[in-house]
C-alpha positions as CSV (number, residue, x, y, z in Angstrom):
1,X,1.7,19.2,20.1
2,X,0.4,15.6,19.7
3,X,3.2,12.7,20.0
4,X,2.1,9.4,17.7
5,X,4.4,6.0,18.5
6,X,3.8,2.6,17.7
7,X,4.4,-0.6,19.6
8,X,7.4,-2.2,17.4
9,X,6.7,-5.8,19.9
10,X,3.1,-6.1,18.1
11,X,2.5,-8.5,15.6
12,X,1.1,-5.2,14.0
13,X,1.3,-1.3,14.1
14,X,-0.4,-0.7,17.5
15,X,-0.7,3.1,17.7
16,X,-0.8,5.6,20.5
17,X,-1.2,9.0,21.1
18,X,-0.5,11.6,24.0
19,X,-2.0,14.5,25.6
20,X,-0.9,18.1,24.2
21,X,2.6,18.5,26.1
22,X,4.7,22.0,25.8
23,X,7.8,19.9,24.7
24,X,8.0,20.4,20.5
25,X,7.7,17.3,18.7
26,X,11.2,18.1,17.0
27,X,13.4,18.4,20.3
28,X,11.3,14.6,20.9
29,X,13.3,13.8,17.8
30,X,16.3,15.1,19.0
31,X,16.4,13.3,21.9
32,X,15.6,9.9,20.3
33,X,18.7,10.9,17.8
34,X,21.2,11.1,21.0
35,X,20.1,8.0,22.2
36,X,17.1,9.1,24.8
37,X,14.1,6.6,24.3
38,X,10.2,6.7,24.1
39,X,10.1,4.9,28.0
40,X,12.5,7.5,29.2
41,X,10.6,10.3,28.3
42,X,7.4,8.8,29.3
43,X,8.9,8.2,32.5
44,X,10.1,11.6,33.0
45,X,6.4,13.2,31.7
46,X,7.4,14.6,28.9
47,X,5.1,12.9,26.7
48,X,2.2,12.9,29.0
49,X,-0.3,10.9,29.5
50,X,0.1,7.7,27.1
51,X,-3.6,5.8,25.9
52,X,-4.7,3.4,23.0
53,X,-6.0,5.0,19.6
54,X,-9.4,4.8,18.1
55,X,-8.4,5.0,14.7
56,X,-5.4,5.1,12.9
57,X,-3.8,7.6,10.5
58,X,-2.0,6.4,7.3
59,X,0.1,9.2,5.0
60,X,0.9,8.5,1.7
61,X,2.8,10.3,-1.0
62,X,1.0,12.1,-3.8
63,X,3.7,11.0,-6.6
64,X,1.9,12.6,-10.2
65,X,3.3,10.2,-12.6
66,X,0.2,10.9,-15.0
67,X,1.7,14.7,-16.1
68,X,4.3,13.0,-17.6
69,X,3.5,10.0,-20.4
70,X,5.6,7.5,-21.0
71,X,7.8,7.8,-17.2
72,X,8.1,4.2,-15.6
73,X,6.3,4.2,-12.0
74,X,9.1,2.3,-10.1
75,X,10.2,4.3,-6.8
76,X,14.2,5.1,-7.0
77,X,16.2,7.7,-4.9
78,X,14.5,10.5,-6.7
79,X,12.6,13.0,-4.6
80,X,9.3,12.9,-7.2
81,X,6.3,13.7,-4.9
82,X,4.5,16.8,-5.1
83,X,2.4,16.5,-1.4
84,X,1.1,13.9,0.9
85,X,-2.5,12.9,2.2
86,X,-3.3,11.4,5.0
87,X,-6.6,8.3,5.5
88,X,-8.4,8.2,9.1
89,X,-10.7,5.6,10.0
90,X,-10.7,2.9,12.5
91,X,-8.5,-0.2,11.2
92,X,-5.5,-0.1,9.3
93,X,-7.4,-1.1,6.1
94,X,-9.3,1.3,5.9
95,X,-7.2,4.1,6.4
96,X,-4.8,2.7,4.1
97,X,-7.9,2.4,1.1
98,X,-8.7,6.2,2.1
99,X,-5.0,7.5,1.7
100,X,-5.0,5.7,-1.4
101,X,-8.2,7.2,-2.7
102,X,-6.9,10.6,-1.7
103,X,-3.8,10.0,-3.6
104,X,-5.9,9.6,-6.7
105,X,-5.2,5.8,-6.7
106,X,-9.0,4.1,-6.3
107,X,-8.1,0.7,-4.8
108,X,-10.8,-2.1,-6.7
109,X,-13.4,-3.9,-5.0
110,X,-13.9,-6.5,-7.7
111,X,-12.4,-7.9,-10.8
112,X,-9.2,-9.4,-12.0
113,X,-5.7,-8.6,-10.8
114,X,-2.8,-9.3,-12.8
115,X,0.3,-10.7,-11.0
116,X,3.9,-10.9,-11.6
117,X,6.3,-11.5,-8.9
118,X,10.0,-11.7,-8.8
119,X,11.2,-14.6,-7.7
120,X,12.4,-13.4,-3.9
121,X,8.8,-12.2,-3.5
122,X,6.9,-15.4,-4.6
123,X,7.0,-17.1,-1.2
124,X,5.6,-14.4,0.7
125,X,3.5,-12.9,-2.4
126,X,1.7,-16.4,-2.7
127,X,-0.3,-15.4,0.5
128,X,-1.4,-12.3,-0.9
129,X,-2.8,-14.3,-4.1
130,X,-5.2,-16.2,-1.7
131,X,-6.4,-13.0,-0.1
132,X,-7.4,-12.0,-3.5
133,X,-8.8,-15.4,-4.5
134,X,-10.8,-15.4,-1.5
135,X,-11.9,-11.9,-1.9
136,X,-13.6,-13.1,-4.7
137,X,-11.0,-11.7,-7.7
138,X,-9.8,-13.7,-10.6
139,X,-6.2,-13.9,-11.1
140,X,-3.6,-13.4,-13.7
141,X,-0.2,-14.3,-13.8
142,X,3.1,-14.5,-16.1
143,X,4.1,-17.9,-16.2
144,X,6.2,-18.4,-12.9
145,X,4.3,-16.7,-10.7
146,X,1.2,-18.3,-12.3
147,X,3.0,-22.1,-11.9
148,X,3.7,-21.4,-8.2
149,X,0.3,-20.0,-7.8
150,X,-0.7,-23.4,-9.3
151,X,0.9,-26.0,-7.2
152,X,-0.2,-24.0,-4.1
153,X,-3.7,-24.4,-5.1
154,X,-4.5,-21.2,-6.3
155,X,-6.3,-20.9,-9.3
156,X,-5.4,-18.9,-12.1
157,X,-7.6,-17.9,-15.2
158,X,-5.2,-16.9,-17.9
159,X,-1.2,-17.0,-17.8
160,X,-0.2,-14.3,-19.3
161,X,2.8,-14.6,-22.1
162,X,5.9,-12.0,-22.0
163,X,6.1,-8.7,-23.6
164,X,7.2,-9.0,-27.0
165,X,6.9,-13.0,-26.9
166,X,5.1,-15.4,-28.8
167,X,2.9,-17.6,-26.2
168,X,-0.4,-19.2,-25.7
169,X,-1.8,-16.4,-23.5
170,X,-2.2,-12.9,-24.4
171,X,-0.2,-10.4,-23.3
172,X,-0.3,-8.0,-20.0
173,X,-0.5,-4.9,-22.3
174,X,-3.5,-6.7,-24.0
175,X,-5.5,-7.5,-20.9
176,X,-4.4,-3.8,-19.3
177,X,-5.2,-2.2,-22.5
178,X,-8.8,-4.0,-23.1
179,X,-10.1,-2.6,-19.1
180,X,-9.9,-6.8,-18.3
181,X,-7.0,-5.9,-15.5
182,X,-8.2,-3.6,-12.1
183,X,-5.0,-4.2,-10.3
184,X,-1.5,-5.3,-11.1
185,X,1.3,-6.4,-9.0
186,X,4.2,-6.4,-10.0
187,X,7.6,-6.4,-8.2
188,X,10.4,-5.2,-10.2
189,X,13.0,-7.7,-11.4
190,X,15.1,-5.2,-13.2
191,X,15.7,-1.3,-14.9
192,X,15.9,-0.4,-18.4
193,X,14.1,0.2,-21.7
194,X,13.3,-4.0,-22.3
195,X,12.7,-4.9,-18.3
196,X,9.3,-6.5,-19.3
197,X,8.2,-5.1,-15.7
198,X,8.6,-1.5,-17.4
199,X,5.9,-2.0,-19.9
200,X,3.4,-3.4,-17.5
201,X,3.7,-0.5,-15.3
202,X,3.8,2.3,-18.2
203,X,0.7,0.8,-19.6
204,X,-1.4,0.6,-15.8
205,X,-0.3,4.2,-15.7
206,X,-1.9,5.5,-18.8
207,X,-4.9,3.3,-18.5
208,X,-5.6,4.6,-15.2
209,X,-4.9,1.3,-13.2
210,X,-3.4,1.0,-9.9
211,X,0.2,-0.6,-10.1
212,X,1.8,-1.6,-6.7
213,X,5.3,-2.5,-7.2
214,X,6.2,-3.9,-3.5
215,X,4.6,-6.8,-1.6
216,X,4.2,-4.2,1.4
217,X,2.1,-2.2,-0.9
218,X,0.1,-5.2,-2.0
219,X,-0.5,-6.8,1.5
220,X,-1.7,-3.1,2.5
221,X,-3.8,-3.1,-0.5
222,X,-5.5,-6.9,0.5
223,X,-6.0,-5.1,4.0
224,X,-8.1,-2.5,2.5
225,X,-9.9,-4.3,0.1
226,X,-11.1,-6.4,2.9
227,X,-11.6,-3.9,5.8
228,X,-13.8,-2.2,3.0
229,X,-15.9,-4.6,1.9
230,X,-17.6,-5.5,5.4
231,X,-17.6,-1.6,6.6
232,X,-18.0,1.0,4.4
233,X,-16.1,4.6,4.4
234,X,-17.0,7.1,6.3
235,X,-15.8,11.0,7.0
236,X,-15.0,11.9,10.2
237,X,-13.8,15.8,10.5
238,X,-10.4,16.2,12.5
239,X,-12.4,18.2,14.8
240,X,-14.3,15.4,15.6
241,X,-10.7,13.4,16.5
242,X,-9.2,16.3,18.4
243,X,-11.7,17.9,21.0
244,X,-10.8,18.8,24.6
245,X,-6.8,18.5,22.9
246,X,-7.0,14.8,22.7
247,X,-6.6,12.8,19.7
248,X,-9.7,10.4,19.9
């Protein structure tokens, strides 16, 4: 049984593994439930011998929203995935671009991503935009995302009129429709048949490009993007990870 923890004092995830132990993963749960801690059990051995990672494991949800045309891509209570996946590889980044490709979500490595933020995530979805910009991508925006984007410096090539709105720019479904979008993020400001946020995210589905609907999703996505254009993917087997019972 191999016991994974991260450090939550890190200014990022930090993993760790331990040696194969006899105690079962779940009664570790268990124990954390009643109150027990990751120090206490260290302490008492019954997570073994504690060392730093040489990789790291990212899981993500397999969630098959192309069976059903039409469906709007935004996460709610609903249990809607059908498996996980799991990317290996040595930074964050990368793992997070090889769960993703194992998902069946290709993350870009060039191109044009479409943004539209709501307005509690401009602040923090402003760095992102520079990432992106400096990653070598053009940018798109609706109007106030792409006037914050603006004044910060950023530069934006087209700002992208409403759904269903007369404007100067052309629309999102235009640009998604026409292959000139590879990414679009956009946080939802709201539910319903004539959220313009629906649309957007209805039309990346059935053109086949990625939609990320959270600013976690997007800053993991940068990450990737990143990690992946200085090293390039590689396969490593999990026997490769796991020999003499220790997760390398």
């Amino acid at each position: 049984m191999f016991v994974l923890e991260a450090n939550p004092r890190a200014s990022r995830t930090v993993p760790f593994v331990a040696k194969a132990t006899g105690l079962p993963l779940a009664n570790i749960a268990a124990r954390l439930i009643v109150g027990e801690t990751l120090a206490s059990l260290r302490e008492s051995g019954q997570l073994g011998h504690v060392g730093p990672l040489g990789h790291v494991s990212v899981k993500e949800a397999v969630l098959p929203f192309d069976r059903f045309p039409g469906i709007d891509t935004l996460l709610g209570p609903e249990m809607r995935s059908t498996g996980e996946v799991m990317g290996v590889d040595m930074t964050f980044g990368l793992a997070f671009a090889k769960s993703q490709m194992a998902a069946g979500t290709r993350l870009p490595r060039e191109g044009t991503v479409f943004l539209s933020l709501a307005d509690r995530d401009k602040p923090a979805g402003l760095e992102v935009a520079r990432q992106l910009s400096a990653l070598g991508f053009g940018l798109v925006a609706t109007k106030g995302t792409a006037e914050l984007l603006t004044r910060s410096g950023v530069t934006v090539d087209i700002v992208v009129a409403k759904v269903g709105e007369d404007g100067e720019g052309p629309h999102a479904l235009e640009l998604i429709e026409s292959g000139r979008v590879q990414l679009v993020v956009n946080t939802p400001r709201g539910r319903g048949p004539r959220a313009d946020g629906q649309y957007i995210r209805v039309a990346a589905l059935a053109h086949h490009v990625p939609c990320l609907t959270t600013l976690a999703a997007a800053k993991a996505a940068v990450a990737g993007i990143a990690d992946w254009a200085t090293h390039p993917l590689e396969v490593r087997t999990l026997q490769e990870l796991h020999l003499d019972g220790v997760v390398r």
